[in-house]
Phi, psi and omega in degrees: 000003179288350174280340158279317170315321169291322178287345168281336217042074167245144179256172203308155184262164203241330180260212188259002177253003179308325205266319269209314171285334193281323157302327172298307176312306209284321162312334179293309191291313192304319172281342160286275233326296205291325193254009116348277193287343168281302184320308179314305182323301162276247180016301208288309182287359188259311190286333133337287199281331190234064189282307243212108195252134156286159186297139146097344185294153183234150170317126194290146154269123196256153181200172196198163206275169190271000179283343184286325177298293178314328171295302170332291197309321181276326174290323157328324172281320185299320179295309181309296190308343190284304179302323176295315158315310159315320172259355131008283187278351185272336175264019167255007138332288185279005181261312169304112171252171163310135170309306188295011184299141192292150169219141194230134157284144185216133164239151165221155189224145174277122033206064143199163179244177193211139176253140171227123181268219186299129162038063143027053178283082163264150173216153189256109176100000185232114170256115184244152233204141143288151151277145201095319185280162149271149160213130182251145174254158140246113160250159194199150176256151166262335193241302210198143176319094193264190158168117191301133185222115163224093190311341184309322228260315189079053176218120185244131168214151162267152187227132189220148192291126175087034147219174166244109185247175181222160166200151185222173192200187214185089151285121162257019182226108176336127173167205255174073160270120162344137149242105171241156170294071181286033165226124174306132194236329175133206202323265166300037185306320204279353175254007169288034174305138166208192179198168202233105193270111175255119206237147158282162185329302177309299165327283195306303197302331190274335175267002173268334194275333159136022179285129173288150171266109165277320171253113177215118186321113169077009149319277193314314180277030172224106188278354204246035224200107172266137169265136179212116166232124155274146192253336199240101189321140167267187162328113156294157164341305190273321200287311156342284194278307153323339195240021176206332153283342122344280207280318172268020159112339208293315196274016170274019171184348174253146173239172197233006177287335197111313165311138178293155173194183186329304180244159176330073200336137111018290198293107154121353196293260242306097179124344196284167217239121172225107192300139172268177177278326178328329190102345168296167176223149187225167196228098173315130176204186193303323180298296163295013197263324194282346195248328162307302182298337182259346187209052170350306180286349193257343207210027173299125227244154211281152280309063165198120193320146174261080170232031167286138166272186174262152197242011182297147190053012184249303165244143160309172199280336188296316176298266165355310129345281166322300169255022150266358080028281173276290184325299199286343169274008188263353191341273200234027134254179165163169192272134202301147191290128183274014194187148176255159200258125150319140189278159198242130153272082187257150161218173167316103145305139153279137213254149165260167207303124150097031150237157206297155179289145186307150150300123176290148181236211196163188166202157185277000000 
């Protein structure tokens, strides 16, 4: 397949769904091809054979018997259907990540983008990877519609502000890949570059431990690139997120024990099934935890009063992160209740007639 790779100018793949999407192209590309040229074939032979009518001559009638027609269709349909299976399945492949997956937080800005890995490493503009590992990104924007592309991986996601999406890969080969931005972002989009530095195992445990990456392929020739790795590890993520729902306020209506209180517990939300008042039902998921917090009134969760505020411009994505983060680490723990809570009584206000409707709140 390296002669379709040269011809998309795509490089060689690197990750682990790379070889399986190229096949899938090619076989697609390769059957448009032949009946491109089988359509051409005929066309060309009918403006040949029949270029030219003598007086009085009439148009031949053409037909063809009907198992042929009928063959046509049905291989036209087995073909369609085939291609819609594969690629089904490849994208509940790529949607799907693994449990055990390494998780990297990714924010993008106009114009760079920035990570925080394992024991809140973070760095700008470089994402270093075990070979070998699943790693799933959550990505989220602070500005404007961006989209992580690592032509290696053969994987493209878009990244959008106020929500959190995910996408994960299986670098296999140790090396040095592009990151480019494929969604035009404004003035310097072509310069939003960063890359995804794949270390073998021993290397990645010595760069977790603070060894800086020093040689790394094609850094160094590119000035159009701010490279930034912090060597000296932070906070994690959940520890983060714990220090920051605190401080804005959160466990003043949320508990992380399993108890009801003014808002929803914690403990067990993150995969739960939730009913709004609306009557809809949501799959507490990376989106919704996140889109509750910017848009409170929209995602008001069912017997429970609307006094949540909106947190849009109060926290950032890196925050935001974080204690979607600490909620997913409570999935199916939490720390045992140190005080039993009063029971909390909630209803509905009824708005009174010809006056505005209450504001809805919500929760993540």
């Amino acid at each position: 397949m390296e002669w379709l790779r040269e011809l998309l100018f795509l490089p060689p793949g690197a990750g682990s769904m790379a070889d399986d999407l190229d096949a899938l192209h090619l076989v697609v590309i390769g059957t448009t091809m032949v009946g491109a040229a089988a359509v051409f074939a005929v066309a060309l032979t009918s403006v040949v054979r029949w270029r030219r009518r003598r007086p009085g001559q009439r148009t031949a009638r053409v037909t063809s018997p009907k198992a042929f027609e009928v063959g046509v269709a049905l291989s036209l349909i087995v073909l369609f259907v085939g291609f819609w299976v594969v690629g089904y399945r490849q994208y509940v492949d790529i949607r799907r990540p693994p449990d055990d997956a390494l998780t990297v937080h990714v924010v993008a800005k106009q114009w760079m983008w920035k990570f925080v890995g394992p024991g809140g490493r973070r760095a700008q503009g470089v994402l270093v990877v075990p070979r070998g590992r699943d790693v799933v990104l959550r990505l989220t924007s602070r500005d404007v519609i961006h989209s992580f592309f690592v032509p290696a991986f053969r994987l493209k996601q878009d990244v959008l502000p106020g929500r959190t999406t995910t996408m994960w890969f299986r670098a296999e080969r140790a090396g040095t890949y592009p990151v480019f931005c494929a969604e035009y972002c404004g003035l310097d989009h072509s310069r939003m570059r960063a890359f995804v530095v794949a270390l073998d195992p021993p290397a990645y445990a010595r760069w977790l431990e603070g060894e800086r990456v020093t040689q790394v392929a094609g850094l160094g020739a590119r000035a159009d690139v701010d490279v930034e790795v912090d060597s000296e590890g932070g906070e994690d993520m959940i520890t983060r997120g714990r220090a920051l729902a605190s401080r804005y306020g959160c466990f003043a209506c949320h508990t992380m024990d399993g108890q009801a209180h003014v808002g929803p517990t914690w403990r067990g939300l993150y995969g739960s099934t939730v009913q709004l008042a609306s009557g809809e039902t949501r799959v507490a998921s990376d989106d919704y935890l996140t889109e509750s917090m910017m848009e409170p009134e929209a995602q008001r969760v069912a017997g429970y009063d609307t006094v949540m505020p909106s947190y849009r411009g109060v926290l950032d994505a890196t925050e935001t992160a974080a204690i979607v983060e600490l909620i997913r680490s409570l999935e199916d723990r939490g720390p045992a209740p140190a005080v039993d809570l009063p029971p909390t009584e909630v209803h509905e206000a009824a708005p009174d007639a010809g006056a505005p409707a209450t504001r809805d709140g919500g929760t993540p």
